[in-house]
C-alpha positions in Angstrom: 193.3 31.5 -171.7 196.7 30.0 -170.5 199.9 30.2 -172.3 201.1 27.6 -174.8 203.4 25.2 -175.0 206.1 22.7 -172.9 206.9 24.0 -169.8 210.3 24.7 -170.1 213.4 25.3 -167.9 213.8 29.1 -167.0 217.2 31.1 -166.9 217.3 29.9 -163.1 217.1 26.2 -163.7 213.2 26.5 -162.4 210.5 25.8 -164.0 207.6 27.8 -165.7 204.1 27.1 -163.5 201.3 25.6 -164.4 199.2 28.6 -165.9 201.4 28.6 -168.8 200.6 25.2 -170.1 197.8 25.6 -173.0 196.8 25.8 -176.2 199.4 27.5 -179.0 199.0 30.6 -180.1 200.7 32.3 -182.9 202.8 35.4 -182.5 200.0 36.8 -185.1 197.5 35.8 -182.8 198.7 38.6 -180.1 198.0 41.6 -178.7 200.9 43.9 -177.0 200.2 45.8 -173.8 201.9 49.8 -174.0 204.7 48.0 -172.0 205.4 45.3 -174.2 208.0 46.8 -176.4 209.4 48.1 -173.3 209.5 44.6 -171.8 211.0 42.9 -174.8 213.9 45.8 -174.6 214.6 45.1 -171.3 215.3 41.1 -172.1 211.5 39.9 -171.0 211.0 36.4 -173.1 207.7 37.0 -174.3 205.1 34.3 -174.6 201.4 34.3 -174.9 199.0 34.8 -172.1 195.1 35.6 -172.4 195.4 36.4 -175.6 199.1 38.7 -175.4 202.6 38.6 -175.6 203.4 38.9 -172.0 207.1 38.7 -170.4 207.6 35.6 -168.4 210.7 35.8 -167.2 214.0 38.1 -167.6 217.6 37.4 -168.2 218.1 36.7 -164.1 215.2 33.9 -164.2 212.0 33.2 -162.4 213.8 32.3 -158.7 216.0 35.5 -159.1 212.9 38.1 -160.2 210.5 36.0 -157.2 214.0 36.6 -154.4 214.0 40.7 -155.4 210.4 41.2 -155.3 210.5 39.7 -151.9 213.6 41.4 -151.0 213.7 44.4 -152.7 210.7 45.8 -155.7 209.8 43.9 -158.5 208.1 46.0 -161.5 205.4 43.7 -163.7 203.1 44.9 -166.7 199.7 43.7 -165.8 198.5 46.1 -168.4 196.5 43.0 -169.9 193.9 42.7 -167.0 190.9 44.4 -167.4 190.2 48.1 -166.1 186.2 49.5 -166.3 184.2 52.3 -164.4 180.6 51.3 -163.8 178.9 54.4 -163.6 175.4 55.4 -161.8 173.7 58.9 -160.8 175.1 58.4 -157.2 177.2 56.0 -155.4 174.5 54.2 -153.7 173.3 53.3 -157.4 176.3 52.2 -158.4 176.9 50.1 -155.3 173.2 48.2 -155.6 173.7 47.6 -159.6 177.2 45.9 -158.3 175.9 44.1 -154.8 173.1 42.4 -157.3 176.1 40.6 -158.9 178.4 39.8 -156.2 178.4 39.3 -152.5 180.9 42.5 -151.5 179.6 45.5 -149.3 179.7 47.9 -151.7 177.2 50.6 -150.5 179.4 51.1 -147.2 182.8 51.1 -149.2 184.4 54.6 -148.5 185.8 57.2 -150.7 189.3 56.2 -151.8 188.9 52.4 -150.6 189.1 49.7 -152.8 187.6 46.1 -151.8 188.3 42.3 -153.1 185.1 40.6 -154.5 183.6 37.3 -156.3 181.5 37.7 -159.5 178.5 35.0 -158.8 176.3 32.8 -161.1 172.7 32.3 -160.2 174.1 29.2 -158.7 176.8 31.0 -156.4 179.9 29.9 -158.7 182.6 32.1 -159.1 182.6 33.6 -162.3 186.2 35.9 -161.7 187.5 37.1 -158.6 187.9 41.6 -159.4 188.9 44.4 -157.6 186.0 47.3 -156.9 187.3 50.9 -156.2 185.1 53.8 -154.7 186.8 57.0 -156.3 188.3 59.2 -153.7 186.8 62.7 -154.7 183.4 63.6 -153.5 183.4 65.0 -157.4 183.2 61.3 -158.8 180.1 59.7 -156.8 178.5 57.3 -158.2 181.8 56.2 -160.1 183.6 52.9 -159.0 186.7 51.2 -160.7 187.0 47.4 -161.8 190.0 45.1 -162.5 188.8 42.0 -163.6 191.4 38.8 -164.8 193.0 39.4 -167.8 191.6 35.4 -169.2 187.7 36.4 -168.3 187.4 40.1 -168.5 185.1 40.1 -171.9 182.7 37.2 -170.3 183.1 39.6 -167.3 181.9 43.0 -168.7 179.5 41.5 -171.2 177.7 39.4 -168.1 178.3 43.1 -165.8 176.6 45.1 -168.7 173.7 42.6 -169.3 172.6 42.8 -165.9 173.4 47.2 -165.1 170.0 48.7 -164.6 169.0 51.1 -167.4 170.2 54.5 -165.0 174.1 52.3 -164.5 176.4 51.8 -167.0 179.8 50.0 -167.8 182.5 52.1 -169.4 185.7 50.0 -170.2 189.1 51.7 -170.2 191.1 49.3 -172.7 193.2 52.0 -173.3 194.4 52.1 -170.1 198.0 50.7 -168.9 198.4 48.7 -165.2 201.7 48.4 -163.3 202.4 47.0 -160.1 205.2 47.9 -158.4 205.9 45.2 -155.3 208.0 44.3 -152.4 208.9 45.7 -149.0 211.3 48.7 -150.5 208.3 50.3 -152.6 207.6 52.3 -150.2 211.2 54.1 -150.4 210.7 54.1 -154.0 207.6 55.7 -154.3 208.3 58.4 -151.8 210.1 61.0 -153.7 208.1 60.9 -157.1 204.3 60.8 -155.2 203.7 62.8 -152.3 200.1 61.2 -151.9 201.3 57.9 -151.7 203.1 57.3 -148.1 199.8 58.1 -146.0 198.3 55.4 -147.5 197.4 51.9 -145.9 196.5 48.4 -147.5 193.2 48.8 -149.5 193.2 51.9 -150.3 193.6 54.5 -153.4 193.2 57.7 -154.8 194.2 59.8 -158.2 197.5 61.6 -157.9 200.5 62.3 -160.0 203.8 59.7 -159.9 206.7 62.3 -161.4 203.6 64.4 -162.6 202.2 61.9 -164.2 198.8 61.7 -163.8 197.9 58.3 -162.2 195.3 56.3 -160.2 197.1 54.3 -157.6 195.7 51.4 -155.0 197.8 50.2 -152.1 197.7 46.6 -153.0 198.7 43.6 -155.0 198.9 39.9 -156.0 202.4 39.2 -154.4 201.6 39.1 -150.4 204.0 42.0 -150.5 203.1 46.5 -149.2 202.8 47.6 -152.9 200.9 49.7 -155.4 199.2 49.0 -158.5 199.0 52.0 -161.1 196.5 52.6 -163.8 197.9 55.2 -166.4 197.1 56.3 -169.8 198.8 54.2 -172.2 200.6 57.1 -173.8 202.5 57.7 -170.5 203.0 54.1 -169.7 206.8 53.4 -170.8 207.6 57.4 -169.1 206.3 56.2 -165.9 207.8 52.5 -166.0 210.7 54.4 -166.9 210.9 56.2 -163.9 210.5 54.2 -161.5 212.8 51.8 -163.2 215.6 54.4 -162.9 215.6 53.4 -159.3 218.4 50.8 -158.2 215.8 48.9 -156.0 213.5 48.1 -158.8 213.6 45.6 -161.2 211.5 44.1 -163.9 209.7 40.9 -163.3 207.5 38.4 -165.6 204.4 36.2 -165.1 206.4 33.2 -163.6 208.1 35.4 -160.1 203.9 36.6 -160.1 203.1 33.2 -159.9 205.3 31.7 -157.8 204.5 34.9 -155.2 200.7 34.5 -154.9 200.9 31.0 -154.3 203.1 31.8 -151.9 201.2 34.3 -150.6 198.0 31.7 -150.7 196.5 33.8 -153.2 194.0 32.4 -155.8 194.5 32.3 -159.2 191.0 32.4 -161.1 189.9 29.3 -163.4 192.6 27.3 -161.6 191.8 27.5 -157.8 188.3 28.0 -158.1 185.8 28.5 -161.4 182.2 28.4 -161.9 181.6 25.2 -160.4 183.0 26.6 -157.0 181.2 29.0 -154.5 182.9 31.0 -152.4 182.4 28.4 -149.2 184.2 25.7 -151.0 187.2 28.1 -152.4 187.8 29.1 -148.7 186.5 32.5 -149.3 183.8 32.8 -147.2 185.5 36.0 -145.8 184.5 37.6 -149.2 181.0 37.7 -148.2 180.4 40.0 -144.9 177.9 40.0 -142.1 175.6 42.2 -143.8 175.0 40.6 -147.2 174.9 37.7 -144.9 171.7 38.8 -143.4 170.4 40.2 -146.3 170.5 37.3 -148.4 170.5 39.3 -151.7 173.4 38.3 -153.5 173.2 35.4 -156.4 173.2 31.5 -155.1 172.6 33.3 -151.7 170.4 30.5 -150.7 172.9 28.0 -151.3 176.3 29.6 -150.1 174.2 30.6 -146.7 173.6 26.8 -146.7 177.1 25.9 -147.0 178.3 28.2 -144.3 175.5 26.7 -142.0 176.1 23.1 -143.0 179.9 23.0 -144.7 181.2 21.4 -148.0 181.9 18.3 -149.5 185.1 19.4 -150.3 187.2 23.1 -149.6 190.3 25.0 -150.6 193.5 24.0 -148.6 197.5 25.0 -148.3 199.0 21.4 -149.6 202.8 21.1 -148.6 204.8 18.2 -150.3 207.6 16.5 -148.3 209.7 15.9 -150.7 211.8 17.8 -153.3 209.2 17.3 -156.3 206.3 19.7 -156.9 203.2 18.9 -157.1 201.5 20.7 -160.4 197.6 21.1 -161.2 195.8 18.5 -161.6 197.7 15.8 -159.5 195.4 13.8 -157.3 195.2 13.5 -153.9 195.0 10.3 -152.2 194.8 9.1 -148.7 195.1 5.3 -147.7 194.9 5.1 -151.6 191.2 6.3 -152.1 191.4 9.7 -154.2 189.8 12.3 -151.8 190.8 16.2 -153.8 193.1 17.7 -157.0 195.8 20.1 -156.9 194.9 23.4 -158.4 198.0 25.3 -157.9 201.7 24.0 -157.4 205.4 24.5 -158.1 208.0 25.5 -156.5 208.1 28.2 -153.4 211.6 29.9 -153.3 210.8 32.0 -149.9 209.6 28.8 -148.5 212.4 26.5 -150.2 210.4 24.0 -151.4 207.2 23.1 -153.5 204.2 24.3 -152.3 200.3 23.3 -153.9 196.8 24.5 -152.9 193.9 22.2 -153.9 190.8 20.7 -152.7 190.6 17.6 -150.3 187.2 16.3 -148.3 186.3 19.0 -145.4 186.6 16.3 -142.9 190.4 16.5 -144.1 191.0 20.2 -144.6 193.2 20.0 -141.1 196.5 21.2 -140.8 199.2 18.2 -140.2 196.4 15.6 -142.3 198.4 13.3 -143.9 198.1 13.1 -148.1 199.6 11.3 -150.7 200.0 13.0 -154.2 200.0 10.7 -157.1 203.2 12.3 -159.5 203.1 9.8 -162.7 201.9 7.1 -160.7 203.6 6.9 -157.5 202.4 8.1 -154.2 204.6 11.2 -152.6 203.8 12.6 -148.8 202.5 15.4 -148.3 200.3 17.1 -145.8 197.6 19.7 -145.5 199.1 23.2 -143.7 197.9 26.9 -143.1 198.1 29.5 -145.9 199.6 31.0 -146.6 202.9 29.3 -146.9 204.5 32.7 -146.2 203.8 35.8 -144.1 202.0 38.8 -145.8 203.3 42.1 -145.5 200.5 44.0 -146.8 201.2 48.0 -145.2 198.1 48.3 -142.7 199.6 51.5 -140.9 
């Protein structure tokens, strides 16, 4: 569900991105994540997202949260995405009941590593994009961890749960609170409070304690940025946020900097940059679905998306950069020598890269960097011009 209202100009002059443009919801309507009183303390102006009151900004403004994260470490209550633990007999159970649904290598994932996947139709859309965790400890086999997208996660466990066979089940964790802590000084930040967590690379995770609070922490993120994302109980949730807000070098930050940072970063944002209509070829995923589910062809709309990668797309996921000063926001059509030829799925304005910055889809035959387009902003043409993602470097820590 996206937020509600006008978009609206933020502390900073910017403006709020497209995700929150939607149908109204009453403050009634809400739920609160264990951070959101926290949030509100701390100056976050709350407004609804998928169904919550969520912070989208703080006194400083979008530009000023999206410059520290960058710079320094950004703090943001994801507490509203959804956490689960499918649970089998072993963990090549587990892995099978999960590889039936998407097109990940889950049976070769290793204790403590935690891999991206796409949640397929029978048709090979993409249902939700999720994270899948093997637990670390030889003592929880059989036991992997999901985040799913806060808009989709009950479609997401309900279609999960349908299809489990009898010996697998789906355990959700609602109770459960999710912070990420972001940016290139995170590191420094997390060093004295977890001991566990500086030996660890990009991808992976384990249970520990954060200022012995007991924790399960993943060396990733949505920003393009070396971070962690921590899944607490909800009664320890504002102790640990807390704490690690103590530090100088961290700061809170709302859904608008998160925004802005993943498009940056050339990172989709589900229901907008792809849905069910789009398979993983088309999305410019492909790299989602390895060699060996590949060859086995076992996955749903296998047949199709192998078909795709053999043969190519009418149409596929690009980096769109506008030339001039005005962003480009989803939904804009693309044009070349005035025939329409893709939509804008993503767009605003990048502050790392100084300027807007848009991913959509365009013809393959046009998905080239330095292709010429022409975005039609309330009905005039503007250049633009297909580029690489992602519009900045990622800094994910890879050791």
């Amino acid at each position: 569900m996206n937020l509600s209202g006008i978009r609206t100009a933020g502390a900073s002059g910017t403006f709020l991105p497209d995700l929150f443009l939607g149908p109204v919801m009453t403050d009634t309507d809400l739920l609160r994540t264990p951070l959101g009183d926290l949030m509100e303390a701390l100056g976050g102006k709350m407004v609804p997202f998928a169904g919550y009151a969520m912070p989208v900004q703080f006194a400083t403004g979008i530009m000023a949260e999206h410059n520290w994260t960058r710079e320094n470490c950004g703090l943001f209550d994801v507490s509203h995405m959804g956490q689960a633990f499918v649970i089998g007999p072993d963990h090549e159970t587990s892995a099978r009941a999960l590889e039936a649904l998407m097109p990940g290598n889950f049976i070769d994932l290793e204790r403590g590593q935690q891999r991206y996947s796409l949640l397929l139709n029978a048709d090979g859309g993409i249902i939700d994009d999720l994270m899948v965790t093997r637990a670390a400890s030889a003592a929880e086999d059989g036991r992997l961890m999901l985040v799913v997208n806060a808009g989709f996660k009950a479609k997401d466990f309900a279609y999960i749960e349908q299809n489990l066979p009898a010996n697998v089940r789906l355990e959700q964790a609602p109770t459960r609170a999710l912070i990420a802590v972001q940016g290139p000084k995170t590191a420094a930040v997390m060093a004295p409070l977890c001991a566990d967590a500086g030996d660890m690379v990009f991808m992976q995770a384990r249970t520990t304690q954060i200022g012995g609070i007991d924790c399960h922490i993943s060396r990733s993120g949505y920003t393009g940025e070396d971070g962690w994302e921590i899944s607490v109980a909800g009664d320890r949730a504002v102790e640990l946020a807390e704490l690690l807000l103590a530090n100088d070098l961290v700061k809170p930050v709302g859904l608008g900097a998160r925004d802005s940072l993943r498009l940056e970063a050339g990172l989709c944002l589900s229901g907008h940059d792809f849905d069910a209509s789009r398979t993983p070829v088309e999305a410019s995923l492909s790299w989602a679905v390895p060699k060996v589910r590949r060859a086995r062809a076992d996955f749903p709309g296998a047949q199709k998306i192998l078909a795709q990668l053999a043969e190519g797309t009418a149409q596929k996921r690009v980096g769109i950069q506008p030339l001039g000063r005005a962003p480009a926001r989803e939904g804009t059509h693309v044009h070349v020598d005035g025939e329409h030829v893709g939509v804008i799925t993503s767009g605003g304005f990048g502050p790392t890269r100084g300027g807007p910055v848009a991913m959509g889809y365009v013809r393959t035959d046009l998905a080239v960097p330095g292709t010429a387009l022409e975005l039609i902003v309330r009905g005039k043409a503007h250049p633009a011009q297909v580029v690489k993602l992602p519009f900045v470097t990622q800094n994910y820590y890879r050791g």
